[in-house]
C-alpha positions in Angstrom: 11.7 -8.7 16.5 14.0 -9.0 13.7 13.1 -7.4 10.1 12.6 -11.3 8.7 10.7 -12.5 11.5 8.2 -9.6 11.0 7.5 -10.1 7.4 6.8 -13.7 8.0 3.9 -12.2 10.7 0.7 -11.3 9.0 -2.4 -9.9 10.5 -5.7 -10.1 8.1 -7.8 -6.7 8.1 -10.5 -8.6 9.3 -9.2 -8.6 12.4 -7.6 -5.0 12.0 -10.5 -3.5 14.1 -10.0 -5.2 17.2 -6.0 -4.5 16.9 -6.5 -0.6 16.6 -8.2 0.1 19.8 -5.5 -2.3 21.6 -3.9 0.1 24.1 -0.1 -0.5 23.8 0.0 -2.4 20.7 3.8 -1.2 19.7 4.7 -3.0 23.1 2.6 -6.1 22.0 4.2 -6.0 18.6 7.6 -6.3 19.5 9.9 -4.1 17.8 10.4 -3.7 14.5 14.0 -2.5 13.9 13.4 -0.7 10.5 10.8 1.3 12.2 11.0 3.9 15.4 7.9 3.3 18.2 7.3 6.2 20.2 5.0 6.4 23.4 1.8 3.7 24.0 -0.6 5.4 21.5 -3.1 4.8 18.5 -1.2 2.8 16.0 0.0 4.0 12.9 1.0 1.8 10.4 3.1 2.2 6.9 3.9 -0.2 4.1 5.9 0.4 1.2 5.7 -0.4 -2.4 7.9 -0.9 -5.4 6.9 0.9 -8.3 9.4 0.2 -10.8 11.1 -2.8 -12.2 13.9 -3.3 -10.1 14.1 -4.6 -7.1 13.8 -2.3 -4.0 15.5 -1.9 -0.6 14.0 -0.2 2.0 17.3 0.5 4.4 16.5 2.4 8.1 20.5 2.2 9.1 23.2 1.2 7.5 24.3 -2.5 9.1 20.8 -3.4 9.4 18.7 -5.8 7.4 17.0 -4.1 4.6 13.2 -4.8 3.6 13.7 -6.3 0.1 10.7 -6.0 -2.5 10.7 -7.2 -5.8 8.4 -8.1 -8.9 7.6 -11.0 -7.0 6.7 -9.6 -3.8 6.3 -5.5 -4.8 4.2 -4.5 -1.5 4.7 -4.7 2.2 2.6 -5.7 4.7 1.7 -2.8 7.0 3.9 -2.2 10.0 2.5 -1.0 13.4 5.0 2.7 13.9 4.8 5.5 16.1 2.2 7.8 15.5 2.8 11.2 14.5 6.6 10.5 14.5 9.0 10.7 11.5 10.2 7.6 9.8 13.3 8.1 8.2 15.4 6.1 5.7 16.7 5.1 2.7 15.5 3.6 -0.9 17.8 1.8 -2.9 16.4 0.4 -6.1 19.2 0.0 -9.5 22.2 1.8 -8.1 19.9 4.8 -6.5 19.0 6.0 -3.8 16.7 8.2 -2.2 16.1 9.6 1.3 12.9 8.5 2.7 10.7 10.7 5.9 7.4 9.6 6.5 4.8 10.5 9.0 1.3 8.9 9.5 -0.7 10.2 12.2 -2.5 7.9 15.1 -5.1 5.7 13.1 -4.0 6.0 9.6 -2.7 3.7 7.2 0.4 5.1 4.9 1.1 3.7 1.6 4.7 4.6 0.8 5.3 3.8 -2.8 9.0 4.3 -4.8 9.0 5.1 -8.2 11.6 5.9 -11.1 12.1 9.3 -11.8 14.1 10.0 -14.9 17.5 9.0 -13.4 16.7 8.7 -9.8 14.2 7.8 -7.7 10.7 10.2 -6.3 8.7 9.1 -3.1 4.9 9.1 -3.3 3.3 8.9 -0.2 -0.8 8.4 -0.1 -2.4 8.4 3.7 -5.8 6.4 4.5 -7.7 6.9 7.1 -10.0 3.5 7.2 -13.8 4.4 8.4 -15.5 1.9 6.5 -14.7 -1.1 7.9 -17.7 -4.4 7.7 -16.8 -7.5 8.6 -19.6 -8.6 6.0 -18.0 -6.9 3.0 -14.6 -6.4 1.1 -12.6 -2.6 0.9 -11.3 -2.0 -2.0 -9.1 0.8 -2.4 -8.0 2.4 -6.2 -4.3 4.7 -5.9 -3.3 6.6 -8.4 -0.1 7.1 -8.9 0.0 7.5 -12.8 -0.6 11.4 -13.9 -0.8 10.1 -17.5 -3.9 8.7 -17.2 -6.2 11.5 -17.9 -9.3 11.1 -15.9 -8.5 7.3 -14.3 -11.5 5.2 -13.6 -11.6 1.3 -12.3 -14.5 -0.3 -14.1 -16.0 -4.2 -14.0 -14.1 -6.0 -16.6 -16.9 -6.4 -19.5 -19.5 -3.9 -18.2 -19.7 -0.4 -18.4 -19.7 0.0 -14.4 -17.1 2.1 -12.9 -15.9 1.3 -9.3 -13.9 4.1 -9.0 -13.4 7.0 -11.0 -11.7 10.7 -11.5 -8.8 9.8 -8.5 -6.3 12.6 -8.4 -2.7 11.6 -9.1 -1.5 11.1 -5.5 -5.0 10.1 -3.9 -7.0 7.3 -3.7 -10.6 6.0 -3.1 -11.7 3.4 -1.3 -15.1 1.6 -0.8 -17.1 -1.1 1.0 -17.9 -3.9 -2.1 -19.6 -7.3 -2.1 -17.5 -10.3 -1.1 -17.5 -11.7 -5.2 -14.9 -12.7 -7.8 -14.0 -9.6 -9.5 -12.1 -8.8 -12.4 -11.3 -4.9 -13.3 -10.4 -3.2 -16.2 -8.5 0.7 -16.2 -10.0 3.1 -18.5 -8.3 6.6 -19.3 -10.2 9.3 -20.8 -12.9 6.8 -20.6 -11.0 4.4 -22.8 -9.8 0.5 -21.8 -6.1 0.9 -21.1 -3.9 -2.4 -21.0 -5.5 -6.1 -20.0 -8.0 -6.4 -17.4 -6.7 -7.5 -13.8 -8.5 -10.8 -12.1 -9.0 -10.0 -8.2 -10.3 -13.7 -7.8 -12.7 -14.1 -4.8 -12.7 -11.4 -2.5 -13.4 -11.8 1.3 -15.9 -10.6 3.9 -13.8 -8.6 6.2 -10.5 -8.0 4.1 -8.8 -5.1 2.7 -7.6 -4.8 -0.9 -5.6 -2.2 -3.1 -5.6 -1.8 -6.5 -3.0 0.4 -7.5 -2.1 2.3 -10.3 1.3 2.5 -11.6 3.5 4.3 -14.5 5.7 2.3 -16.9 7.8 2.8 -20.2 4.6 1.3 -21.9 2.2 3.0 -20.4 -0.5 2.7 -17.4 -0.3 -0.7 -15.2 -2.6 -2.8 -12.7 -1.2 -4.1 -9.5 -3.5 -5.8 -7.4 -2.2 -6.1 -2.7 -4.3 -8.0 -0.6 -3.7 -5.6 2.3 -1.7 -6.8 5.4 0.1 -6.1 8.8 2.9 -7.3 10.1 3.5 -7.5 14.1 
């Protein structure tokens, strides 16, 4: 399967459980040339994300066709890898470039997120292992990816609630919400940072990220509904 084919091939995460305890799924997936599969195993899967403001390639060989992410698009879907292998490659993003290795063991879902780092580029890498999946509720999931923001916490926009708080940079949290229209607001120090972010209606059975990124002006919101390519 070629690299445009399998972007344009989404699987919702409310179907997600049924697809992990597939036996051969890399087979039934096809292959995904950016991407090594190894040995019929659990599934692994890795997305990447664009953390700065220019556009990003994600390149596995020179000659091939890169994964392009922008402002307009700045995550992947998840793609189905093999599990326990290393994933190797190359970031481009504004002239620089950075050597990518990656490894997500059998079951996990690896967010894989470049940022600017003075004049080059750093890889971040954040590992989730999903165990609360509901088909009658949304997962929500907070990253932190911003070390500036003492202290992070997700709140309800216009109520004192937090979702999430106290992340480590480099982690994230996740939990099982009600199906509603949410909007969330950051707070640092236990101050509101920046505009709040409208999730709209979430879903019953879908998986959501909220993840938060560093910037020239300060702490930002980016809202992924989560998805997997095959």
């Amino acid at each position: 399967m070629k690299l445009a084919e399998s972007l344009r091939a989404r699987v919702p995460f409310a179907a997600l459980a049924a697809l992990i305890a597939l036996p051969g799924l890399h087979a039934a997936a096809g292959e995904i040339p950016l991407y090594p599969t190894g040995p019929a195993q659990d599934a692994a899967f890795v997305r990447f994300v664009d953390g700065g403001s220019a556009p990003l390639q994600v390149v596995a060989k020179d000659g091939q066709l890169p994964l392009q992410l922008s402002a307009a698009r700045p995550v992947s879907p998840f793609f189905p890898v093999g599990a326990s292998s290393t994933i190797t490659g190359t970031l481009v993003s504004g002239g620089k470039r950075l050597a990518v290795s990656v490894k997500a063991q059998p079951g996990e879902f690896t967010t894989v997120v470049a940022l600017p780092d003075g004049k080059g580029l750093r890889q971040v890498t954040v590992h989730d292992v999903p165990d609360d999946f509901n088909g009658l509720k949304a997962s929500l999931g907070f990253f932190n990816l911003d070390g500036s923001c003492a202290n992070p916490a997700l709140r309800v926009a216009g109520r004192a609630v937090d979702i999430f708080k106290g992340v480590p940079e480099g982690h994230l949290q996740r939990r099982s919400i009600n199906p509603v229209k949410l909007a969330v607001q950051l707070a640092c120090a236990n101050a509101d940072v920046g505009p709040a972010l409208d999730l709209g209606q979430l879903k019953a059975g879908e998986r959501y990220s909220v993840l938060l990124l560093p910037t020239a002006a300060g702490p930002r919101l980016l809202f992924a509904t989560d998805s997997v390519a095959h």
